[in-house]
N, C-alpha and C positions, 0 to 999 in steps of 0.2 A: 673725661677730665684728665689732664696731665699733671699728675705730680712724679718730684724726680727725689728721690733721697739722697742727700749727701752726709759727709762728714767732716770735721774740724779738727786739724791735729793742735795741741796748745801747750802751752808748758804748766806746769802742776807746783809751781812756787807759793802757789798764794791759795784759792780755792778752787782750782780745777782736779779734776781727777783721775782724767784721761782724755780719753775719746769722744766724742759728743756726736749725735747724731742728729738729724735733723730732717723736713719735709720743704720744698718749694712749691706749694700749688701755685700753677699759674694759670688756671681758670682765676682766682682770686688774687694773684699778682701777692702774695704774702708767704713773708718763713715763718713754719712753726713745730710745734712739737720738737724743741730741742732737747733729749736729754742725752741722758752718758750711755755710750756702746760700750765700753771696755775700759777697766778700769787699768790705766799704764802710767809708769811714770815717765817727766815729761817725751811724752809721743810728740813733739813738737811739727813734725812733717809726715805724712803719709800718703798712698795714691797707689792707686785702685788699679789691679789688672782690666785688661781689655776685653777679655770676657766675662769681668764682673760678680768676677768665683771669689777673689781673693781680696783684702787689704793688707798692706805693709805700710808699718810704722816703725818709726828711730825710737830706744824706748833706752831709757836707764834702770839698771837692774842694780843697786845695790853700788859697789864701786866700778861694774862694769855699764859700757854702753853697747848697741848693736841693734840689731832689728827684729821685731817680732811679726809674724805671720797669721793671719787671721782667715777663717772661712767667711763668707758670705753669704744669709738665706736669701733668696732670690726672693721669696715673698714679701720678707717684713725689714730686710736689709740687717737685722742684725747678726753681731760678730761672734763668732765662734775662735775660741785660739786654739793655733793648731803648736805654734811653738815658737822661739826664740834662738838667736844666735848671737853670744854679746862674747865680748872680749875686753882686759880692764883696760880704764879710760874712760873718759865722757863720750858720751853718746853723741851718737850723730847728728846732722841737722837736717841733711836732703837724704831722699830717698827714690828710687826709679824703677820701673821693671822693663822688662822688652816686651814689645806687642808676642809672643809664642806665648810669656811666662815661663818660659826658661832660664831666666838671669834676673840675679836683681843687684841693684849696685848704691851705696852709699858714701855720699862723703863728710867727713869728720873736721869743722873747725878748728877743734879745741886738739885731737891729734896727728893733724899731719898727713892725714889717710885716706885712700878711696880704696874702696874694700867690694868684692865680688861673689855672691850667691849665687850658687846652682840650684834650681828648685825640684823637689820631689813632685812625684802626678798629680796630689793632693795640692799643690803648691805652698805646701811646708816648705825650709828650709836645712839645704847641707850646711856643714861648717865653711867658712870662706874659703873660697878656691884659690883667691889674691887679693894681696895686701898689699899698695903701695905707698910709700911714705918720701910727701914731698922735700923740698929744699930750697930756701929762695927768702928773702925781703925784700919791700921797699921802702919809701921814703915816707909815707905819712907813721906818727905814732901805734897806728892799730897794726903795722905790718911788721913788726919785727919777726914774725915766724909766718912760716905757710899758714892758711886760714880757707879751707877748703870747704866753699860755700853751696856748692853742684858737683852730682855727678848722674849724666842719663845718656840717652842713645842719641846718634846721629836719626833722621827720616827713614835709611839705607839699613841702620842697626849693622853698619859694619863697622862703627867706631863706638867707642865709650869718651866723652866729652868730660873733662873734670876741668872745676871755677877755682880758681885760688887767689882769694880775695888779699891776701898776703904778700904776693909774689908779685902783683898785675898779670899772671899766664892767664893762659884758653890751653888746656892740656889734652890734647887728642891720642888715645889708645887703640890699637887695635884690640880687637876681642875674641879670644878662639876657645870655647866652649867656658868661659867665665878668667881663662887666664888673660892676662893686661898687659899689655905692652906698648912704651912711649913710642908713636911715630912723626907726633908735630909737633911742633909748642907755639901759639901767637903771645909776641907779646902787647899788651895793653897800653897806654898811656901810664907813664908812672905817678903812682900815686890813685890811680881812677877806681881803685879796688874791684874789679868784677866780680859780681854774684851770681845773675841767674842768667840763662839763655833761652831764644824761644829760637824756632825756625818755619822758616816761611815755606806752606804749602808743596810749594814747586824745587823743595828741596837745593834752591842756590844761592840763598840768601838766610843770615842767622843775625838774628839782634841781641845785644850783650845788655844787659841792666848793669849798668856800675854803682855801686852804694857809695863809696868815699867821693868821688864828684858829681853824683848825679847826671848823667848820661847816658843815653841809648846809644852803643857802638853798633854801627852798622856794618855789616861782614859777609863778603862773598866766599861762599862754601864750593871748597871742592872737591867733588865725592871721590874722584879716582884717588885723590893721595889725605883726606884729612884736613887738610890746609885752609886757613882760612886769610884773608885780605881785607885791611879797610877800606870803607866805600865812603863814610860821613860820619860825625858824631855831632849830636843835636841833643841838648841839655832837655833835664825833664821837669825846671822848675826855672821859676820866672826871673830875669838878671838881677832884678830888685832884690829878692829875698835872700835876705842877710844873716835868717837863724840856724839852726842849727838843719840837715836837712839827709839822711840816709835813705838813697836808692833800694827799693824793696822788690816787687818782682815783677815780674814782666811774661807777656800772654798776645800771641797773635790770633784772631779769627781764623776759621777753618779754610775759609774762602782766599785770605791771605790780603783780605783789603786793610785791615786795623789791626794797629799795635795799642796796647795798655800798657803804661809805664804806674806804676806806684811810688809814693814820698811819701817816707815816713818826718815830720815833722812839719812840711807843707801841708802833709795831710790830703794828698789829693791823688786821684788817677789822671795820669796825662792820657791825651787821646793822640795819634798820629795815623794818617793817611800815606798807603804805602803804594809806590811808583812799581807799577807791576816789570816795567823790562828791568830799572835801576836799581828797583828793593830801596831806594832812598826811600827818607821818611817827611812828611808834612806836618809839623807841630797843627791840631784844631783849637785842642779845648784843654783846662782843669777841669776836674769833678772834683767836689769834695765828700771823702769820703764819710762824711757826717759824725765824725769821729776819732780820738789817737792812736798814731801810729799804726796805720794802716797795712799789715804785714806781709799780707798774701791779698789773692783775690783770685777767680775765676769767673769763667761763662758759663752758666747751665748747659746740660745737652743738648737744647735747643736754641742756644745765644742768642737770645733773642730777651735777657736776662746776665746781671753780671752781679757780682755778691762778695764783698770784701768784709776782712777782718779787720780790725782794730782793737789789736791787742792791748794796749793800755788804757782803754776807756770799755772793755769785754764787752764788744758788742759785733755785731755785724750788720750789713747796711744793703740792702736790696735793690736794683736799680735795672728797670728797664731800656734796653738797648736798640736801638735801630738802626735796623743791620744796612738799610739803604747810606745812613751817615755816618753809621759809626757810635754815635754820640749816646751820653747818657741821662735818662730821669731819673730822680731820686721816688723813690715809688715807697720803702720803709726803713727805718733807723732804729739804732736802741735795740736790736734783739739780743737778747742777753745771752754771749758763750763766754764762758770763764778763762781769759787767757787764751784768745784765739790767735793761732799763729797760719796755720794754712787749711785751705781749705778743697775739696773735691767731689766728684759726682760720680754715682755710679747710672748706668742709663734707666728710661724713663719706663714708670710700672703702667 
């Protein structure tokens, strides 16, 4: 019987408390056993080393923000803390590690910032190794200052990628033992606000989620220098809809055939079919994700399952996937996590 444990990072405004953990059997296709791993404040983003030792969470400590460092039992999944590294200021929103676990990297909306950890063998945390603090507007209302919505690895892990949804950048770092150094900048469509990135398998291709116009940027990556080019940009919600409607995040298959767009306000997962020489993208389908503001989402380890938040209606939404289309069922609704913001997996027991 396969079940895979995940976790829920959320924010703690209202009645969350932390960390939430949870179970996916998919012998029985259902999530359960939700409750709290770790009580943080708002942990709003977290994600799990690649050997499934560690979780890192964005946490607010009082007047400062930064990251906290948690162990792992390999048994029962739950978290142990090992320690924190906050500095004053609001807390972060994204968070990332390197497949070694020797780096961890965070960027900050609210200051300006992409910040860099060196980890201990335990994979605790040193104090930052680098701080960098952007510079830049653009033309929609929300952009009057940088607004730093990503920061993770290239495929290569020879760059640090930071989003600043403020400025319209794709900010490419190199990275040499956690220190950061600007070597590219793309810029976006003005006003399209970039948030999240995924990248495609074969390492030449990268899709930008933009929140302020709903968009998937399509983008050819190039590993010798950083650099990135557009290819296409194809909307991730219907011409017709008129409401209100923020770009949330964005998730390729491992395979590198399907992109997952999310709308916060549409309320849905867009589906797209991806041109393996072009990296262009094929609009399918909407999913609705059975619930509001749909913030995050992911695939189980075996994707063949995909499991979104919806943070203002606290629930999350269970949906079977198939991997021959792409496409999704709605298989459960309504599981209750308190202010779910993003969500992840560690592999399967």
């Amino acid at each position: 019987m396969a079940k895979y444990v995940g976790y829920v990072g959320t924010y703690t405004k209202q009645d969350s408390k932390g960390v939430y953990q949870f179970t996916l059997d998919t012998d029985n296709k259902e999530l359960r056993d939700v409750k709290l791993a770790a009580e943080l404040e708002n942990p709003t983003y977290v994600t799990v080393s690649d050997d499934d030792q560690n979780l890192y969470a964005v946490t607010k400590q009082g007047e400062n923000g930064g990251v906290t460092a948690f162990s792992i039992d390999e048994e029962t999944g739950e978290l142990t803390k090992l320690n924190s590294q906050t500095a004053a200021g609001s807390p972060p929103c994204h968070v990332s590690v390197d497949h070694g676990k020797s780096t961890v990297v965070t960027a900050n909306y609210h200051t300006k910032n992409i910040a860099s950890y060196l980890t201990k063998e335990d994979g605790s945390l040193n104090p930052a190794t680098s701080v960098v603090e952007h510079e830049g507007t653009g033309p929609h209302e929300r952009q009057e200052k940088p607004h730093l919505h990503f920061a993770g690895f290239t495929p290569d892990e020879n760059y640090v990628i930071a989003i600043d949804l403020g400025s319209d950048r794709v900010i490419t770092y190199a990275a040499d033992h956690g220190k950061l150094t600007q070597v590219h900048v793309f810029n976006t469509p003005a006003g399209a606000g970039p948030r999240h990135i995924t990248f495609h398998p074969n390492q030449k291709f990268a899709y930008v989620m933009t929140e302020l116009s709903s968009d998937v940027l399509v983008l050819h990556y190039d590993e010798k220098d950083g650099s990135f080019t557009e290819q296409q940009t194809i909307s991730t919600i219907p011409d017709d809809f008129n409401e209100t409607n923020d770009g949330s995040a964005i998730h390729i298959s491992s395979d590198g055939q399907y992109v997952y767009a999310g709308n916060r306000g549409h309320n849905s997962i867009a589906v797209y079919k991806v041109d393996q020489d072009s990296g262009q993208l094929t609009f399918m389908e909407w999913t609705s994700t059975e619930g509001n503001w749909p913030r995050d989402f992911v695939l189980d380890p075996s994707e063949e399952f995909l499991i979104a938040t919806n943070q203002k209606s606290n629930t999350m939404t269970l949906f079977e996937r198939d991997k021959a289309t792409g496409k999704l069922s709605l298989i459960q609704s309504g599981v209750h996590v308190p202010e779910p913001v993003c969500v992840k997996f560690i592999g399967g027991a």
